[in-house]
C-alpha positions in Angstrom: 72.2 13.0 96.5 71.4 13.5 100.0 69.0 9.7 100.0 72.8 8.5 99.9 74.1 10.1 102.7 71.2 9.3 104.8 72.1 5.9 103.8 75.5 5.9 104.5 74.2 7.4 108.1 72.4 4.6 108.5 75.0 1.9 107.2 77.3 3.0 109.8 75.4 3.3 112.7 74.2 0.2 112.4 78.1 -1.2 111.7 79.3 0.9 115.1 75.7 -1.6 117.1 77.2 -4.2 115.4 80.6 -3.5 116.8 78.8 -3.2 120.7 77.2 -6.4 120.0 80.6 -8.2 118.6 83.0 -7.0 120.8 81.4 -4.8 123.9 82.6 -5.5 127.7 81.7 -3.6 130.8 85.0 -2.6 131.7 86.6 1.2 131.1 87.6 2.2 127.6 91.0 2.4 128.7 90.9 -0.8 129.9 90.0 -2.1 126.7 92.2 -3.2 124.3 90.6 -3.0 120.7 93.8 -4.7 119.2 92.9 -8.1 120.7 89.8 -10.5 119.7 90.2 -12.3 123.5 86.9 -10.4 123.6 85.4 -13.3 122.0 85.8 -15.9 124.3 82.8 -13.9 126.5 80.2 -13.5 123.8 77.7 -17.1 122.7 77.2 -17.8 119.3 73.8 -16.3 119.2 75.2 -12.8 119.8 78.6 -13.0 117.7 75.5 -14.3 114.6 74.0 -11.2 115.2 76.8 -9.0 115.1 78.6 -10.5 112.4 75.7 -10.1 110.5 74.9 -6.9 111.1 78.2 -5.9 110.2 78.7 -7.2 106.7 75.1 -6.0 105.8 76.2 -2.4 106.9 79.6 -2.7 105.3 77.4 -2.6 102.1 75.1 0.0 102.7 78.0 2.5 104.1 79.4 2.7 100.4 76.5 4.8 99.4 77.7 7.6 101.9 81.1 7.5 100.1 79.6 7.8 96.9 78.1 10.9 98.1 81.5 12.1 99.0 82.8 11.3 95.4 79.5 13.6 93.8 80.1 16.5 96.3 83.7 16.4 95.5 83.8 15.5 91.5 83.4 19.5 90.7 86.9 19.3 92.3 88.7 16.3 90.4 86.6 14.3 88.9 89.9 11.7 88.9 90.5 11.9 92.2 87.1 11.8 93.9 86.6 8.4 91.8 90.2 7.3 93.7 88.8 8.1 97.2 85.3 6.3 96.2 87.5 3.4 95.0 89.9 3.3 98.3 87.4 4.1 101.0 85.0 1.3 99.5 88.5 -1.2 100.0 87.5 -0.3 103.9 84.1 -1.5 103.6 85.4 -4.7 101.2 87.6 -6.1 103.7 85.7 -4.7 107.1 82.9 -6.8 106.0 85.0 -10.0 105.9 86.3 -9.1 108.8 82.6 -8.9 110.8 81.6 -12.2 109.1 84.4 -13.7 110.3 84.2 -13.3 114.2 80.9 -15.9 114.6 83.5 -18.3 114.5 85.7 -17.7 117.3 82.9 -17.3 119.4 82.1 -19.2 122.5 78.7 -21.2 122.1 78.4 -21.9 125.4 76.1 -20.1 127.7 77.1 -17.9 131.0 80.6 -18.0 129.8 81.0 -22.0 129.3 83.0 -22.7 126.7 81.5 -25.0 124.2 83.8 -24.4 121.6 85.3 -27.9 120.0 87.5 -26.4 117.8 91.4 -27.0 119.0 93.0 -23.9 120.8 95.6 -24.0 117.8 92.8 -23.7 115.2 91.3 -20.7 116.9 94.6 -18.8 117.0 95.3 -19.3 113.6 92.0 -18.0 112.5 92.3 -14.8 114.7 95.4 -14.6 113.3 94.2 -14.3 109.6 91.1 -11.9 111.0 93.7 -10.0 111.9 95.2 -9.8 108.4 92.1 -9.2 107.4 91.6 -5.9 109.1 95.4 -4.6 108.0 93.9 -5.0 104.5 91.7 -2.4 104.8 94.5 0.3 106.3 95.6 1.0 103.1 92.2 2.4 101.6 91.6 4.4 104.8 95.2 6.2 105.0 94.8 7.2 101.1 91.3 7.9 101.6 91.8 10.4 104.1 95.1 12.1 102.5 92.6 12.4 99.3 89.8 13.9 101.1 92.4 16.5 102.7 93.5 17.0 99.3 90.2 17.8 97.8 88.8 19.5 100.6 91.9 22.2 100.0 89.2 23.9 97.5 88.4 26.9 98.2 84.9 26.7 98.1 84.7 24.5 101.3 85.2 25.8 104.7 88.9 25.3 106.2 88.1 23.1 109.0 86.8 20.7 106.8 90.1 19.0 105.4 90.4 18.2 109.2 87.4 15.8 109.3 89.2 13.4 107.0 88.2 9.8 108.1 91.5 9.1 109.8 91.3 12.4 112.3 87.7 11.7 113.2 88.6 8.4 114.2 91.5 9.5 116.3 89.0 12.1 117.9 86.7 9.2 118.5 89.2 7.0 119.9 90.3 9.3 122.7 86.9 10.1 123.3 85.9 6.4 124.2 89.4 5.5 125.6 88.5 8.1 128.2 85.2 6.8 128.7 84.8 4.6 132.6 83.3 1.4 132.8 81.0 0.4 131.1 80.1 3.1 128.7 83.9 2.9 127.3 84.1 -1.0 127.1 80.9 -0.8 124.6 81.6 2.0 122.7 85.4 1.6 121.9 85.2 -1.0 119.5 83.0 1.7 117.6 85.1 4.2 117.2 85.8 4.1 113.7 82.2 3.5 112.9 80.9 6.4 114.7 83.3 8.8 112.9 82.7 7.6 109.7 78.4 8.6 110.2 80.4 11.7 111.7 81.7 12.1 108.3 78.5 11.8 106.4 76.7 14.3 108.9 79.0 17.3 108.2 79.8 16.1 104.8 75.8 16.4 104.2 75.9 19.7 105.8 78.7 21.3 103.7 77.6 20.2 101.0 73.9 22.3 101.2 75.9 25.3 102.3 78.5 25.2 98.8 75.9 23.6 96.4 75.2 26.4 94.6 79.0 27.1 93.7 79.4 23.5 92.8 
């Protein structure tokens, strides 16, 4: 199983460059606000293709890391490692939407002109429903991670592993970028869930050679 976590390695690291390429400014990480797609308005068409791209490719690929998750854990619950498969690919579902989406609230116009044709009103409301877009996949990440607590609780696995759940990496990562000056924070914020999910997959990997044998 360990082609699929290399995979899912992969599939997220290449989701956290597309998030740079997307959404990246040279300003602080505290400065940043990664609840707002204003972002947009700074990056051409050419770039926002690129990212976008890259993103919903990625979204793809990082389902094989969670399937790893759901083999090392079915000696477990078989039940409930299917459920955190199930909920932690609803991330991926609507997170790839969501990347596919942003090419069209970019600005096509070079050096920061703004080409865009498309009525102010029209741009709002589709930020707007990107926005909705990302809320869909909270859901699947809060019950992901309260499974993977859950299942990690065996006793064959290491106690510091129920605290690498998806949604404590991320909070890890968040504070680590937010804290981050110009311009190192500005491009890595928006990655911060990325690069905690191929955290994930890394230790997830790890423990899992460790308790194989007992598995």
């Amino acid at each position: 199983m360990k082609k699929f976590a290399l995979i899912g390695i992969a599939g997220a690291l290449t989701m956290a460059l597309s998030d740079v390429i997307l959404l990246g400014q040279p300003v602080s990480g505290s400065y940043y606000d990664i609840s707002s797609l204003g972002a947009m308005e700074h990056v051409d068409s050419m770039r926002a293709a690129l990212g976008s791209t890259l993103g919903l490719l990625a979204s793809f690929f990082i389902c094989f890391g969670f399937w790893f998750l759901k083999k090392m854990f079915e000696p477990v619950n078989e039940k409930l490692s299917t459920v955190l498969f199930i909920a932690l690919c609803s991330v991926m579902f609507f997170g790839g939407a969501f990347h596919a989406g942003y090419y069209f609230i970019s600005n096509p116009g070079p050096s920061g002109e703004s080409h865009n044709l498309i009525p102010q009103i029209v741009l709002i409301d589709f930020r707007n429903h990107l926005e909705v877009l990302s809320y869909l996949g909270v859901p699947g990440f809060l019950l992901g991670s309260i499974i993977f607590f859950k299942l990690s609780l065996d006793a064959r696995f290491a106690v510091w592993l129920r605290y690498c759940n998806p949604l404590i990496l991320s909070l890890i990562f968040l504070g680590l970028f937010y804290v981050l000056p110009a311009p190192v924070g500005g491009y890595l914020r928006p990655a911060f869930l990325n690069a905690a999910t191929a955290s994930l997959f890394i230790i997830s990997l790890v423990v899992n050679r460790k308790v194989n044998l007992t598995l």
